[in-house]
DSSP file (Angstrom, degrees, kcal/mol; ACC not computed):
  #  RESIDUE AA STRUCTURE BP1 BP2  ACC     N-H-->O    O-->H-N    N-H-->O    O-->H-N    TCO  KAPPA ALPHA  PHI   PSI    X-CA   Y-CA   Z-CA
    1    1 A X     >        0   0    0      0, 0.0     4,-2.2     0, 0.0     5,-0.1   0.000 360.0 360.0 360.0 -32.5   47.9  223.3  136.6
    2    2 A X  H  >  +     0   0    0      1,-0.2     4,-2.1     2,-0.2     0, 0.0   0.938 360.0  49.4 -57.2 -52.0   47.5  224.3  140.3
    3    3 A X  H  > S+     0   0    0      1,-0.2     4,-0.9     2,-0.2    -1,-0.2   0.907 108.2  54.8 -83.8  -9.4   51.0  225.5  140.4
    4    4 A X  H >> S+     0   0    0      2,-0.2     4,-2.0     3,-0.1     3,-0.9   0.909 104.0  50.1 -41.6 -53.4   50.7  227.6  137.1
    5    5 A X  H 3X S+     0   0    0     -4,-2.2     4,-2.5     1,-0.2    -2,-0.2   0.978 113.8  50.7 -57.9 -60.6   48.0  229.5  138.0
    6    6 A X  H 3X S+     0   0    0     -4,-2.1     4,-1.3     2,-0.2    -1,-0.2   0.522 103.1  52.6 -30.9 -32.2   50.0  230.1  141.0
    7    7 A X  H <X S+     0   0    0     -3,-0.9     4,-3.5    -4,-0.9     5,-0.5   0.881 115.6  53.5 -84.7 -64.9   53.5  231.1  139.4
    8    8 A X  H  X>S+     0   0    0     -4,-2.0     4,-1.2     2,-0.2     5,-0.6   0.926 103.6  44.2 -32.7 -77.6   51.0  233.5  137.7
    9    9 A X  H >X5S+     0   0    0     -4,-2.5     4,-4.4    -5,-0.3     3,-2.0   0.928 118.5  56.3 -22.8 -86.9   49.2  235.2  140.6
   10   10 A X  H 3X5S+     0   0    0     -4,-1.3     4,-3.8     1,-0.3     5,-0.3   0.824 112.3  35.2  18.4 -97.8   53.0  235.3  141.8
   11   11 A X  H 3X5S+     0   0    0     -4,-3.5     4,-0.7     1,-0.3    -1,-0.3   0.676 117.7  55.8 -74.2 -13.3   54.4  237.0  139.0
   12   12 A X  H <X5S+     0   0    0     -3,-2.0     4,-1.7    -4,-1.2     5,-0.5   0.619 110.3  42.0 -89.6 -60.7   51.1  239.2  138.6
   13   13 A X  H  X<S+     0   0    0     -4,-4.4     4,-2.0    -5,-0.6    -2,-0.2   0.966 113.5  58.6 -45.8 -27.4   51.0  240.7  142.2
   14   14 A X  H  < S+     0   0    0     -4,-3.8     4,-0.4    -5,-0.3    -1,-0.3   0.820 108.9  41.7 -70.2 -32.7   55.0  241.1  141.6
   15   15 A X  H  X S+     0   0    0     -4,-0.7     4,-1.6    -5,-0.3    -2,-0.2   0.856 112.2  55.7 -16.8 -72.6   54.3  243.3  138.5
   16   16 A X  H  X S+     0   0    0     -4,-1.7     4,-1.1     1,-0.2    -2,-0.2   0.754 111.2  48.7 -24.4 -62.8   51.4  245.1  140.5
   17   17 A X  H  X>S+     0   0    0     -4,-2.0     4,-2.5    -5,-0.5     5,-0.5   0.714 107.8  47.4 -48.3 -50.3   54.2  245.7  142.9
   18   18 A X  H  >5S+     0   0    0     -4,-0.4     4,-1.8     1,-0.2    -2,-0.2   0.983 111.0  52.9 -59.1 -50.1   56.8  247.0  140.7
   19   19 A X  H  X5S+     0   0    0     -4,-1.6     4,-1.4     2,-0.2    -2,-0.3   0.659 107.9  50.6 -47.7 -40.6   54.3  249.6  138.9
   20   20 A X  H >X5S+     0   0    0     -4,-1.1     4,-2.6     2,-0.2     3,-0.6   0.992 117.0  44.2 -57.8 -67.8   53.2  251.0  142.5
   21   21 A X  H 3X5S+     0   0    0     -4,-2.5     4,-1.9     1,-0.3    -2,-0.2   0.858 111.9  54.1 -60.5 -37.4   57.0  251.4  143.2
   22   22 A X  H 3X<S+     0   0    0     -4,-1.8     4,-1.9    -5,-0.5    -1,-0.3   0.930 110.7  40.0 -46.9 -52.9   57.6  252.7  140.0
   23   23 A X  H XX>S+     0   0    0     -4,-1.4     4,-4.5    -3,-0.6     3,-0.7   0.992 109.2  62.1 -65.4 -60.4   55.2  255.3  140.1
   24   24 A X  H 3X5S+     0   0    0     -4,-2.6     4,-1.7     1,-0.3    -1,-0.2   0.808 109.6  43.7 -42.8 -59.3   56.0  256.2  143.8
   25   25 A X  H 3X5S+     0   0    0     -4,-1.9     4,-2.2     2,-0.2    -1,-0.3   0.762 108.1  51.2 -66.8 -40.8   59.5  257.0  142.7
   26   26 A X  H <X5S+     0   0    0     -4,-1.9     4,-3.4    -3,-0.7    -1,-0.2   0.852 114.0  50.9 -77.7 -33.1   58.9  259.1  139.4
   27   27 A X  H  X5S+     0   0    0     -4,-4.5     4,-2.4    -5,-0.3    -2,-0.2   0.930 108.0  50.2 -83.9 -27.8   56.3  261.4  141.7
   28   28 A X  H  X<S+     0   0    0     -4,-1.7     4,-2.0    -5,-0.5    -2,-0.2   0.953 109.3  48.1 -67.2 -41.8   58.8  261.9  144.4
   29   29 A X  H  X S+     0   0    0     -4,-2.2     4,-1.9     2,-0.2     5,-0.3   0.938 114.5  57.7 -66.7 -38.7   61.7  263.1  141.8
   30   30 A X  H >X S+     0   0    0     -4,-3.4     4,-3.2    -5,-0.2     3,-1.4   0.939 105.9  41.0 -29.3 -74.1   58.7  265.3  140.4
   31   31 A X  H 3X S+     0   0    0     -4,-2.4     4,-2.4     1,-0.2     5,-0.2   0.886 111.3  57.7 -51.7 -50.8   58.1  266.9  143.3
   32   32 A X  H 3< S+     0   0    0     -4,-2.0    -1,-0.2     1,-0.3    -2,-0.2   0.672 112.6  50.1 -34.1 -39.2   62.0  267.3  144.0
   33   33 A X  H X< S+     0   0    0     -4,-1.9     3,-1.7    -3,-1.4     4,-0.3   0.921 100.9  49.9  16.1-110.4   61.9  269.0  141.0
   34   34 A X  H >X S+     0   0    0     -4,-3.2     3,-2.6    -5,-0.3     4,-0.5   0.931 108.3  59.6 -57.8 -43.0   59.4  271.3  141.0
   35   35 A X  T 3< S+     0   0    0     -4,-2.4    -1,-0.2     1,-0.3    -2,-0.2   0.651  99.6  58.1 -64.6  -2.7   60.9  272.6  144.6
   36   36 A X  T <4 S+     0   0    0     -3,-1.7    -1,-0.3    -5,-0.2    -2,-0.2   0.460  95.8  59.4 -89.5 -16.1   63.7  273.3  143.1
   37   37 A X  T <4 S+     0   0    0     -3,-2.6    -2,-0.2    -4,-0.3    -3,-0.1   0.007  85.1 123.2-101.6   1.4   62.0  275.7  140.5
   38   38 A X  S  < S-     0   0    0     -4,-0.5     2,-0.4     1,-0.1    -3,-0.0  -0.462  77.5 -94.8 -59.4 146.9   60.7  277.8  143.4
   39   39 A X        -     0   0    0     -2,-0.1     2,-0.5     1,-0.0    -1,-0.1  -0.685  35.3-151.0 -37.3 108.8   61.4  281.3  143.8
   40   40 A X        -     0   0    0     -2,-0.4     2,-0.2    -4,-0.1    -4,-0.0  -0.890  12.9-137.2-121.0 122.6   64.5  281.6  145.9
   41   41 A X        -     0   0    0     -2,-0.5     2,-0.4     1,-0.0     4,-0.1  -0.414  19.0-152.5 -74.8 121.1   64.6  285.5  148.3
   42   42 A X        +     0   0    0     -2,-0.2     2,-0.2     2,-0.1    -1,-0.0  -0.778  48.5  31.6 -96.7 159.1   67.8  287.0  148.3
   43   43 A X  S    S-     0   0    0     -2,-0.4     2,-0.2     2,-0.1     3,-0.0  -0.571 103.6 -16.6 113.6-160.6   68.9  289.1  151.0
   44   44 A X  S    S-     0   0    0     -2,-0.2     2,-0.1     1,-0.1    -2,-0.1  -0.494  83.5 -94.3 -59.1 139.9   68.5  289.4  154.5
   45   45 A X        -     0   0    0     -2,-0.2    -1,-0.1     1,-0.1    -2,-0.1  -0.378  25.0-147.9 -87.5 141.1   65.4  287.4  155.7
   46   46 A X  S    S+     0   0    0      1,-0.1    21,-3.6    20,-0.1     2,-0.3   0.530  76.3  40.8 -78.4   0.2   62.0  289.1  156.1
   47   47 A X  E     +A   66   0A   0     19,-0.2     2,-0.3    20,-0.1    19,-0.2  -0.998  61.0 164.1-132.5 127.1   60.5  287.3  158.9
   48   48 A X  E     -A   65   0A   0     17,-0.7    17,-0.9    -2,-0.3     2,-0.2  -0.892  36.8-130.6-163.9 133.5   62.0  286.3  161.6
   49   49 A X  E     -A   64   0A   0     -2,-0.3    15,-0.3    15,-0.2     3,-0.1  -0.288  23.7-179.3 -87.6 117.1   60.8  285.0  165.1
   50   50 A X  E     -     0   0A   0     13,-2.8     2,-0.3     1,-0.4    14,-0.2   0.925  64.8 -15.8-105.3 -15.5   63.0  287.2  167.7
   51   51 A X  E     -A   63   0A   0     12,-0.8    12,-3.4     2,-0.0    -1,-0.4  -0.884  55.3-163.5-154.5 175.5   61.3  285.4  171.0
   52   52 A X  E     -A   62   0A   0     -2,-0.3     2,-0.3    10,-0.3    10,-0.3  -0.924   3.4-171.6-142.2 137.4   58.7  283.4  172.1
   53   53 A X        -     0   0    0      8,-3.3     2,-0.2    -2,-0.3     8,-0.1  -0.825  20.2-125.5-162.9 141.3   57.0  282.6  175.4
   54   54 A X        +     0   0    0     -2,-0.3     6,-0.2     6,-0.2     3,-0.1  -0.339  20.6 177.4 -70.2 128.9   54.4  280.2  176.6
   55   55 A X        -     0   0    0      4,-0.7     2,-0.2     1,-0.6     5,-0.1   0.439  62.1 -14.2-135.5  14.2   51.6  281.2  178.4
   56   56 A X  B >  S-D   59   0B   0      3,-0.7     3,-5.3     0, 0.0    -1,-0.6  -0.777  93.0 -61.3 166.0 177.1   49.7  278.4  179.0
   57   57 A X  T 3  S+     0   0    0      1,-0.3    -3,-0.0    -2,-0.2     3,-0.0   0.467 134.5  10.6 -47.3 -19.0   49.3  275.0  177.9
   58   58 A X  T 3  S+     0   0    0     17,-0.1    -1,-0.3     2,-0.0     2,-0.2  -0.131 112.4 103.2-162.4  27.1   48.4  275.9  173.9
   59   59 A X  B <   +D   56   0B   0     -3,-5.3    -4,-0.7    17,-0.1    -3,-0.7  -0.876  40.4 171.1-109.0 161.1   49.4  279.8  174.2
   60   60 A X  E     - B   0  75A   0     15,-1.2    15,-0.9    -2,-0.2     2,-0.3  -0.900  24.4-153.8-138.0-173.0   52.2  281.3  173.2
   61   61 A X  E     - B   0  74A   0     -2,-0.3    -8,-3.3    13,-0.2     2,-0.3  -0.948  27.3-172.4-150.1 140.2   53.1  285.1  173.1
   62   62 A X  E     -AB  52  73A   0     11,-2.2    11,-1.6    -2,-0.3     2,-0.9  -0.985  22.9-144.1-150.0 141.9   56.2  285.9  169.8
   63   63 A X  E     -AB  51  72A   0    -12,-3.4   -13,-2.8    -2,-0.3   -12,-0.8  -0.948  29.3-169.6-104.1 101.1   57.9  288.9  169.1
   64   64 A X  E     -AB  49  71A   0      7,-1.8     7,-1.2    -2,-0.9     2,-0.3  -0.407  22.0-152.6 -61.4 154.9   58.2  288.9  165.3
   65   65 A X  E     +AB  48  70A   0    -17,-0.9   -17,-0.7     5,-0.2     2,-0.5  -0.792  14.3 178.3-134.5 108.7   60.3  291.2  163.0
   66   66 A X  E >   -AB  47  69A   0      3,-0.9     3,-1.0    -2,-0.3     2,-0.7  -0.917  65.4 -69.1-123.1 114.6   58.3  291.3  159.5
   67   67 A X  T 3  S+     0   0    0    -21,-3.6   -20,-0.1    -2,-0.5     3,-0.0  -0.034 120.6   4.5  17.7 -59.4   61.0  294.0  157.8
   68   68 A X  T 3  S+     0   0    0     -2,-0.7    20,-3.2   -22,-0.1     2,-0.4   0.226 122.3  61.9-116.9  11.6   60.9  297.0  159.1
   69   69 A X  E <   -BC  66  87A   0     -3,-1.0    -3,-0.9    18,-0.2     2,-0.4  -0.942  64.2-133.3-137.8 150.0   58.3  296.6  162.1
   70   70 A X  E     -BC  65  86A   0     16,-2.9    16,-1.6    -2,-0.4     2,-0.4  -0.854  24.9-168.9 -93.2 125.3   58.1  294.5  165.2
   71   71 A X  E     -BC  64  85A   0     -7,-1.2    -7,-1.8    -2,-0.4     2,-0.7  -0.939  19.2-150.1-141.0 148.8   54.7  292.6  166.0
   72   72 A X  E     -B   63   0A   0     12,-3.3    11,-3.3    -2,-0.4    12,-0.4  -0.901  22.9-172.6-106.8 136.1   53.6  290.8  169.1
   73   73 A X  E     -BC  62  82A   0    -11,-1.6   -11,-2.2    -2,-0.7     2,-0.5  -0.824  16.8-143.6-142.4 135.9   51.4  288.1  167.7
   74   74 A X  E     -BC  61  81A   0      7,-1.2     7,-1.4    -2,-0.3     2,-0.7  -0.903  25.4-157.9-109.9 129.4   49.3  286.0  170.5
   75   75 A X  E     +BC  60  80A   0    -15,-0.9   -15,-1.2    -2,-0.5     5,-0.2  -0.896  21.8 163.0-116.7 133.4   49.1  281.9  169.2
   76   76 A X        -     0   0    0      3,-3.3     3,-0.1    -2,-0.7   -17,-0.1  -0.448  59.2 -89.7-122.3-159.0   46.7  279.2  170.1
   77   77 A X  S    S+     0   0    0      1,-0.2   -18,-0.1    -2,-0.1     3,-0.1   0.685 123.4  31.9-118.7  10.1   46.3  276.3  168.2
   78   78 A X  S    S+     0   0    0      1,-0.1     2,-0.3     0, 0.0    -1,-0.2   0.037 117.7  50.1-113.9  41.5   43.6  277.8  166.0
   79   79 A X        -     0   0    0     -3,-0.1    -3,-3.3     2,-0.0     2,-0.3  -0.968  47.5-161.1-166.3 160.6   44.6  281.0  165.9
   80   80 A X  E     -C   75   0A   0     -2,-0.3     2,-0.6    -5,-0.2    -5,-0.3  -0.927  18.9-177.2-124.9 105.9   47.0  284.0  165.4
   81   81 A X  E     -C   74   0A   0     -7,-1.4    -7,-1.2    -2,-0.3     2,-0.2  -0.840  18.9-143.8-105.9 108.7   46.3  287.1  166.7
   82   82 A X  E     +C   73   0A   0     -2,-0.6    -9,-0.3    -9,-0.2     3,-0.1  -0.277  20.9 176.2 -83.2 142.9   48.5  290.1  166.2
   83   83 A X  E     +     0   0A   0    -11,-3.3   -10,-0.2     1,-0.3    -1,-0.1   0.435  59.2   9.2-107.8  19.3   48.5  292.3  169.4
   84   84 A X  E     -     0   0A   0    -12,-0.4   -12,-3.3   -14,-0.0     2,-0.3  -0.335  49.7-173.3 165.4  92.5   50.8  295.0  168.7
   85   85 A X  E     +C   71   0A   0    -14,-0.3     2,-0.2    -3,-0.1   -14,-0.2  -0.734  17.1 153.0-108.3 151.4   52.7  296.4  166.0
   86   86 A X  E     -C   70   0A   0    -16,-1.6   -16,-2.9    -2,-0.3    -2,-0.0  -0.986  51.7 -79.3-175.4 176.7   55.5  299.4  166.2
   87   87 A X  E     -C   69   0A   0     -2,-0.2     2,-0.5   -18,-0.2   -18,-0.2  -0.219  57.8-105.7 -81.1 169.7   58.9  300.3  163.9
   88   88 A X        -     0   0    0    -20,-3.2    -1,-0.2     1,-0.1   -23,-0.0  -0.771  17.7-135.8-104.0 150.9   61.5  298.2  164.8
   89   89 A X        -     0   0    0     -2,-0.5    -1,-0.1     1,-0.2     2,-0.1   0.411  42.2-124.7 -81.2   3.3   64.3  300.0  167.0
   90   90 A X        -     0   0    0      2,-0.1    -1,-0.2     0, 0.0     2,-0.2  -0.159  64.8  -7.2 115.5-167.4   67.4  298.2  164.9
   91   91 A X  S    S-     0   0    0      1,-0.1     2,-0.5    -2,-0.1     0, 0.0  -0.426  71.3-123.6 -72.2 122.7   70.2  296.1  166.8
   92   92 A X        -     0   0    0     -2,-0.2     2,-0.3     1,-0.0    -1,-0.1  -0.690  30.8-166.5 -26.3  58.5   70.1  296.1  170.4
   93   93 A X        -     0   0    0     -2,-0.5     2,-0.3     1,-0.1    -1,-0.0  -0.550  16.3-129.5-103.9 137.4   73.5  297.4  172.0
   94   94 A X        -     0   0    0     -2,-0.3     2,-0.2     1,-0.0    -1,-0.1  -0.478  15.3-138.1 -70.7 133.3   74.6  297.0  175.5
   95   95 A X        -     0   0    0     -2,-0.3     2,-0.6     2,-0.0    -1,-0.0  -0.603  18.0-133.7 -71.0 163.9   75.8  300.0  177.0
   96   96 A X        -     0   0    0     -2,-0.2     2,-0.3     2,-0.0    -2,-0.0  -0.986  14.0-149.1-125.0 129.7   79.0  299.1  179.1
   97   97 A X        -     0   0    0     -2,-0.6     2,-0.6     2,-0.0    -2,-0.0  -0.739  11.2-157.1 -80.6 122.9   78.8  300.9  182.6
   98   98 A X              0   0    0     -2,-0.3    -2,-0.0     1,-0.1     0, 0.0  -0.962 360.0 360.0 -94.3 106.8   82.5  301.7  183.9
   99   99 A X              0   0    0     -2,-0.6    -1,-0.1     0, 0.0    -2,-0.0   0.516 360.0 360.0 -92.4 360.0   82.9  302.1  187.7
C-alpha cells in the first residue's frame, strides 16, 4: 500500500507539473500573438538618439531628433529633463577645403 500511495503522489505532482508547463506555454504564444497585432510606423523613424555623453556616474547628456526638432534632454536615473529644444538643421555635410 506504501508504494501506491507513492506511485500516486508521483503521478499527481507529475500532472501538477505538466499543467504549470502547459499553461506557461499557451501564455507565452499569447503574448507572441498579441505583439504581433501592434501597430507597426511606417516611414522614416520619429525618434532617434543622435549622441549621448556621460557626465557623471548616473548622468548623461542626448541629443535627440523627435521629427522635425532637436532636443537636448539631461538623464539621471530617475529622471529626464529636456534642456533645450530648436528646428533641426537637416543632414550635416562636410565642406571639402581645396589648397
Amino acid at each position: 500500500m506504501g508504494t501506491a500511495a507513492t506511485s500516486i503522489d508521483w503521478l499527481r505532482i507529475s500532472a501538477s507539473m505538466l499543467l504549470v508547463l502547459g499553461l506557461l506555454a499557451a501564455l507565452l504564444w499569447t503574448l507572441k500573438r498579441m505583439k504581433g497585432l501592434q501597430i507597426q510606423h511606417k516611414g522614416p523613424p520619429m525618434l532617434q538618439v543622435l549622441e549621448t555623453i556621460s557626465v557623471g556616474p548616473r548622468q548623461k547628456m542626448a541629443l535627440v531628433r523627435v521629427g522635425a526638432h532637436q532636443v537636448l534632454v539631461g538623464m539621471t536615473a530617475s529622471q529626464f529633463t529636456a534642456l533645450g529644444q530648436w528646428d533641426d538643421p537637416g543632414p550635416q555635410q562636410e565642406t571639402v577645403r581645396e589648397n
